[in-house]
Every structure is written in C-alpha cells, then in structure tokens.
C-alpha positions as CSV (number, residue, x, y, z in Angstrom):
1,X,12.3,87.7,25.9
2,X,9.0,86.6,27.6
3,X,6.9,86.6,30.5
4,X,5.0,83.4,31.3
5,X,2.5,84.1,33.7
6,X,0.1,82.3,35.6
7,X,-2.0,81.4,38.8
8,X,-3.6,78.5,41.3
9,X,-5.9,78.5,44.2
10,X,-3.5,76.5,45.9
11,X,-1.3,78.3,48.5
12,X,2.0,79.4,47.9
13,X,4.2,76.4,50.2
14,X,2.1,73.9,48.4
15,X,2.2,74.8,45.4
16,X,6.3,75.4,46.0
17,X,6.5,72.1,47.0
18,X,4.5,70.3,44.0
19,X,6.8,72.5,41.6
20,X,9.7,70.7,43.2
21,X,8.4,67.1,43.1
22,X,7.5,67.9,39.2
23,X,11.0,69.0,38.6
24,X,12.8,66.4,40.2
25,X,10.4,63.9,37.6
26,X,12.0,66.3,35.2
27,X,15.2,65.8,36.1
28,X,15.8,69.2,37.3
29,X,17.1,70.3,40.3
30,X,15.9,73.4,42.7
31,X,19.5,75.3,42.4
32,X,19.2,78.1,45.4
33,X,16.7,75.4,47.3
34,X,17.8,76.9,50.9
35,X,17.8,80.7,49.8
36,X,14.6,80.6,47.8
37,X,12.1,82.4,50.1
38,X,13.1,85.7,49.8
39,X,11.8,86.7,53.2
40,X,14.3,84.6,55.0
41,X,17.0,85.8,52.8
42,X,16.8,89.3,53.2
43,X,15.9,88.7,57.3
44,X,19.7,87.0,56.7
45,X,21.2,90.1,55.7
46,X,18.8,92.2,58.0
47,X,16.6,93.7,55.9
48,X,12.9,94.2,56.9
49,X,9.9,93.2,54.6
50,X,6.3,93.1,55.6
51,X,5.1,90.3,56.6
52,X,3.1,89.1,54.4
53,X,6.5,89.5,51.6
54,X,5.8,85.8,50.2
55,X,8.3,85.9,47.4
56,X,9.6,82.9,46.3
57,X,12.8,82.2,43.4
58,X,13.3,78.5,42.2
59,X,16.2,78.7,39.9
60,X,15.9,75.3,38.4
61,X,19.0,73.8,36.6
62,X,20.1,70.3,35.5
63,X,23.9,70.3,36.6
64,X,25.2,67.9,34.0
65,X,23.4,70.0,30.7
66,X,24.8,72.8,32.5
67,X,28.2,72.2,32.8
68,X,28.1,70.4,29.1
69,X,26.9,73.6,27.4
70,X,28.8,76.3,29.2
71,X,31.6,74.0,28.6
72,X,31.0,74.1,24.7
73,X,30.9,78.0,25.3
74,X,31.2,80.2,28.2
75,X,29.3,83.1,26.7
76,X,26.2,81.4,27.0
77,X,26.4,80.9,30.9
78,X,24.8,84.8,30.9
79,X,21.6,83.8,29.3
80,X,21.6,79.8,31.7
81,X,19.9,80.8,34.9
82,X,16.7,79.7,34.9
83,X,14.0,81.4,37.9
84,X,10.6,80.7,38.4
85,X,9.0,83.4,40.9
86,X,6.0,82.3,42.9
87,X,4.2,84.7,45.5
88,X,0.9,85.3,47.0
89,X,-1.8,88.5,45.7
90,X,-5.5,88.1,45.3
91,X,-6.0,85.0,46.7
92,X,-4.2,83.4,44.7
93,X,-0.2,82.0,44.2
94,X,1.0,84.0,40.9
95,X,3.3,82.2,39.1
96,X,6.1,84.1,36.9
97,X,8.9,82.7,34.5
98,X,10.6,85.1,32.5
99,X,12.3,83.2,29.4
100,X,14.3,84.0,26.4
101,X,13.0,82.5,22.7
102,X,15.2,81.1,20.1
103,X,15.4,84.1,18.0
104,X,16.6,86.8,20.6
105,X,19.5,83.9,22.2
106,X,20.5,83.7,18.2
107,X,20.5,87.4,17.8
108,X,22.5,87.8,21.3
109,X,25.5,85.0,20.3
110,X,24.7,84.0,17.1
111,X,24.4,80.3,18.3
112,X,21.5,78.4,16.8
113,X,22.7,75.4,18.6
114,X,22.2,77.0,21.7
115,X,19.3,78.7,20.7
116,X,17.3,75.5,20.4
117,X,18.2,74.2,23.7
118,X,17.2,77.5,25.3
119,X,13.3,76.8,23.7
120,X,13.3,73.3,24.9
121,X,14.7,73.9,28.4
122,X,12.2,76.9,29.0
123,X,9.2,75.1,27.4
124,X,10.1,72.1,29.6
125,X,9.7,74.3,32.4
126,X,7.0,75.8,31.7
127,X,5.5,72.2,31.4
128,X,6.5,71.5,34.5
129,X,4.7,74.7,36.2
130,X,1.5,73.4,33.9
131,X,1.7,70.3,36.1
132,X,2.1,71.8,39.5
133,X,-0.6,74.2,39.4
C-alpha cells in the first residue's frame, strides 16, 4: 500500500473541478459526485464540523472495467474503490490518494491478473491528479 501525496496553490473547488474534467478525458467517472464534500454530508446526517472542514472524497471508477473485473472475481471488489482526498491546510489544496501496488493485491488474492490492472488503474489516476494540479 501507498500514500501518494501532493499539493497546488489553486483553491480546493477549482482544483476539484479540474480533477473532474481530467477524469472524464480519462474515461473515469466521479462515483459519489453529490456526496463528495464531506461537510455537506455529515451536515446531512447532523453532525457539526468547523467551518473551515474542506474535505473532499472523489471515488473515481470506470463502470464498465468495474463490473468486467468483479465479474471475473468478486473477491477483488474489496481492494476496487478508488478515493482521491482533496482539502485545504497551509495555503494550499493537499491532495491524497492512497493506492495498493501489484505486489501486496498478488500477495492479498493471489491474482497477478488483477494485480496489473490495479498498477495501471492507480498510476492512471495518479496521472490524472498530475494534470489537474
């Protein structure tokens, strides 16, 4: 497992809103796009933050891959959801993607198949943060 990190100058709603364009020219799609700011999801189930609580979770996806390899094996759909986290802190937006590489999904399920899509689909996203910030 791994922690991408990085940061822009760019404020957090544009740079949420470049991430999306870049992922949609990647053929992903924004998953949880109406429940991604955290803020308005926990003011749904009435919970306070602060507010300055900027957190933001993209779960990116493409529905067809998706379906096609949890399909093929339904163990895998544990290690499929993919989040990038964006928030605000020292004047910047931080940028977090936690990822698996192909080693620990092939020591997990024993799937070198699945393995190698996992590395492509996580360093495709990663790309794709490269590009928005």
């Amino acid at each position: 497992m791994q922690l991408y990190t990085n940061r822009t100058i760019k404020p957090l709603p544009q740079f949420v809103a470049d991430l999306e364009q870049r992922a949609q020219q990647h053929d992903f799609i924004i998953h949880n796009k109406g429940a991604m700011d955290m803020a308005r999801s926990f003011a749904l189930h009435n919970v306070p933050v602060r507010e300055d609580f900027d957190i933001h979770m993209l779960q990116f996806c493409k529905p067809a891959k998706a379906a096609q390899v949890m399909s093929a094996n339904p163990e895998r759909a544990a290690l499929m959801p993919k989040f990038v986290i964006a928030f605000s802190q020292d004047n910047h937006t931080q940028v977090r993607f936690l990822h698996y590489d192909a080693q620990t999904v092939a020591q997990l399920l024993g799937d070198d198949r699945f393995s190698a899509i996992i590395a492509g689909a996580s360093a495709e996203i990663i790309a794709t943060i490269e590009e928005s910030l």
